[in-house]
C-alpha positions in Angstrom: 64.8 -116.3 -72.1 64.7 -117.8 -75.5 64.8 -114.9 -78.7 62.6 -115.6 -81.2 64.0 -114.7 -84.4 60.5 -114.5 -86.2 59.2 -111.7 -83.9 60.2 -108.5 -84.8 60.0 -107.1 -81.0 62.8 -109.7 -79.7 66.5 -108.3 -80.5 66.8 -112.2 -81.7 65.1 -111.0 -85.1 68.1 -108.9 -86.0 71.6 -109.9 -87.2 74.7 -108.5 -86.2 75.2 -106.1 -88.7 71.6 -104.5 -87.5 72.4 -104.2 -83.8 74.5 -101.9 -82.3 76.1 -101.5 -78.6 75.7 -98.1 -77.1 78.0 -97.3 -73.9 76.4 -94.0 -72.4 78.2 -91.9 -70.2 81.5 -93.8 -69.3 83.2 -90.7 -67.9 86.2 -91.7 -65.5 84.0 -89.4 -62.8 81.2 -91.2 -63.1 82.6 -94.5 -63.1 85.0 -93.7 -60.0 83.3 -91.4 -57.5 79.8 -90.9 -58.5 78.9 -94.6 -58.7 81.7 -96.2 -56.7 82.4 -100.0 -56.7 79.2 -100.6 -59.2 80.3 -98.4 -61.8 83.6 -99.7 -61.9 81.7 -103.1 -62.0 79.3 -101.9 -64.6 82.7 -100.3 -66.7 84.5 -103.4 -66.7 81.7 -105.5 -67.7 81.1 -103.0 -70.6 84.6 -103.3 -71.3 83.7 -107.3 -72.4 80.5 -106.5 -73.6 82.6 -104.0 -76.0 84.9 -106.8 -77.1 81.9 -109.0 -77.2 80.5 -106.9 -79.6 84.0 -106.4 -82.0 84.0 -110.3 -82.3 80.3 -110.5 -83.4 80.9 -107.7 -86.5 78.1 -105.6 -83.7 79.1 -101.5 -84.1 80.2 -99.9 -81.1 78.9 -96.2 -80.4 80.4 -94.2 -77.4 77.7 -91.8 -76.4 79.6 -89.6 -73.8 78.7 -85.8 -72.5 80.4 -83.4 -75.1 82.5 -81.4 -72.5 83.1 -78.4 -74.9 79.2 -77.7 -74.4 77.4 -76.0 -72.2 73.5 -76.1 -71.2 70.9 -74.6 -72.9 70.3 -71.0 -70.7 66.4 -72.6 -69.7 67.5 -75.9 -68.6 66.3 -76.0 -64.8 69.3 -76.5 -63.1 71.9 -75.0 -65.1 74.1 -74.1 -62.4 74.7 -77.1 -60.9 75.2 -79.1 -64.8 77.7 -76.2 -64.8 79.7 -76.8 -61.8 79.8 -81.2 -63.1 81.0 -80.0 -65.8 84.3 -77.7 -64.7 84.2 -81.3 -62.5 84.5 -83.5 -65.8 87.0 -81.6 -67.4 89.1 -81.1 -64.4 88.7 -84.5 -62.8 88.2 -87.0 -65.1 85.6 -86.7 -68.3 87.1 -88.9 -70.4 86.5 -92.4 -71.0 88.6 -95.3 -69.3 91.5 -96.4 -71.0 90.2 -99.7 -71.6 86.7 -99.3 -73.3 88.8 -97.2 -75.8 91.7 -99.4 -76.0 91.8 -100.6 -80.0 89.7 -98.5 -81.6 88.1 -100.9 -83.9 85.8 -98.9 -85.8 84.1 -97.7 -82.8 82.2 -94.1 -83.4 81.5 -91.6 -80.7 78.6 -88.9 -80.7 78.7 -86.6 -77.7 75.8 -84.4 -76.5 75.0 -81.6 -75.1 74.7 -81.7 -71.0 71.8 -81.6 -69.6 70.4 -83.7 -72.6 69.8 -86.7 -70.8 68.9 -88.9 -73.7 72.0 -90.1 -76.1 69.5 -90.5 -78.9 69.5 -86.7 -78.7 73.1 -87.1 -79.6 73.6 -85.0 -83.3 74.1 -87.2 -86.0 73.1 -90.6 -84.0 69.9 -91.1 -85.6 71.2 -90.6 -88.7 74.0 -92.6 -88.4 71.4 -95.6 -86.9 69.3 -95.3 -89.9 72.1 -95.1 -92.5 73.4 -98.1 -91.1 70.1 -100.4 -91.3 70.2 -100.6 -87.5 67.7 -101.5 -85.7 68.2 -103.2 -82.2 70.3 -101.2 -79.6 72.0 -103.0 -76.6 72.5 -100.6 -74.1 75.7 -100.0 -71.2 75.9 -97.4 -68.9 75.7 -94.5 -66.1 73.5 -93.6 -64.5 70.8 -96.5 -64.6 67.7 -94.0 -63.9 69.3 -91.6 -66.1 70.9 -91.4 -69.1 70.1 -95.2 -69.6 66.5 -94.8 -68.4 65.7 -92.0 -70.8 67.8 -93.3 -74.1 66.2 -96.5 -73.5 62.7 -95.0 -73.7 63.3 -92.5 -76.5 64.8 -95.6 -78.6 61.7 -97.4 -78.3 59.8 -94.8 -78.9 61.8 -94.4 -82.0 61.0 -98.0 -82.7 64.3 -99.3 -82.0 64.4 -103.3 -80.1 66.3 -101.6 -76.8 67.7 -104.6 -74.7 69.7 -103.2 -71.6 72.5 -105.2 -69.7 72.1 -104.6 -65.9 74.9 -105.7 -64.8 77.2 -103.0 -67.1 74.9 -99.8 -65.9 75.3 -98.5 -62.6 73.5 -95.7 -60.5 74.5 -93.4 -57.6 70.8 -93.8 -56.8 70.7 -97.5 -54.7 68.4 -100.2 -56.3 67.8 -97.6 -59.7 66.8 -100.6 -62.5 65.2 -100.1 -66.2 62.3 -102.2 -65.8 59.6 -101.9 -68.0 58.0 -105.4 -69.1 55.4 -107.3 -67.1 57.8 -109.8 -66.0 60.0 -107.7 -64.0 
């Protein structure tokens, strides 16, 4: 697929310095046990997408769960967001060694669990706007949901969203972002 860099809607419209590479919810938990072989597929590929994106002058955001939080008291299933998290901080809720490896100027905004969407993330907004950004590329787990749901709020927010399959990864077999008629 050819970008188009005089349409707006294609991510080829926007330089590097407008574009910005999300990686949603690396935690070593995630990555290991709750999506197996794919999400250490999907990490390692995010890894070069992350030093991809240092070469091309692209700002990296980490947008992991902020384990010092806890869920608001009406969320639905509190208990069990509860009980992932004593997992996270016990077992592995920080990010691999090697998609922090060098900072670089990378910035991290964590949110709340049970906020599904990163764009929910305080200050990431902001930050977006003050930086004249306006194309996301977007890594992560889980596929169907913190990907799914950042990628929608973005674009709702009028932000180009372009996910990379390949560095997101599911529990759920065969979960895809899929939105456009060509899919």
């Amino acid at each position: 697929m050819a970008f188009n860099a005089s349409d707006k809607s294609s991510p080829g419209a926007y330089t590097a310095s407008q574009t910005a590479l999300l990686l949603l919810d690396f935690h070593e938990q995630f990555v290991n046990v709750a999506a197996g072989d794919l999400g250490k597929r999907a990490a390692s590929i995010a890894v070069n997408m992350r030093h991809w994106a240092h070469t091309q002058g692209i700002q990296v955001i980490h947008a992991p769960l902020d384990l010092e939080s806890t869920p608001v008291e009406t969320y639905k299933d509190r208990d069990r967001l509860i009980g992932l998290l004593e997992t996270l901080r016990q077992e592995g809720g920080s990010e691999p060694a090697a998609l922090l490896d060098g900072d670089e100027g990378d910035v991290t905004l964590t949110r709340r669990l049970g906020q599904v969407s990163a764009m929910g993330s305080p200050g990431l907004q902001e930050y977006l706007m003050e930086k004249g950004i306006k194309s996301l590329i977007m890594t992560g787990l889980s596929t169907s949901g913190c990907v799914l749901w950042t990628a929608l709020s973005a674009s709702d927010l009028g932000f180009i969203v372009t996910t990379i399959s390949d560095a997101c990864a599911d529990p759920k077999p065969g979960a895809t972002i899929c939105w456009s008629a060509r899919c």
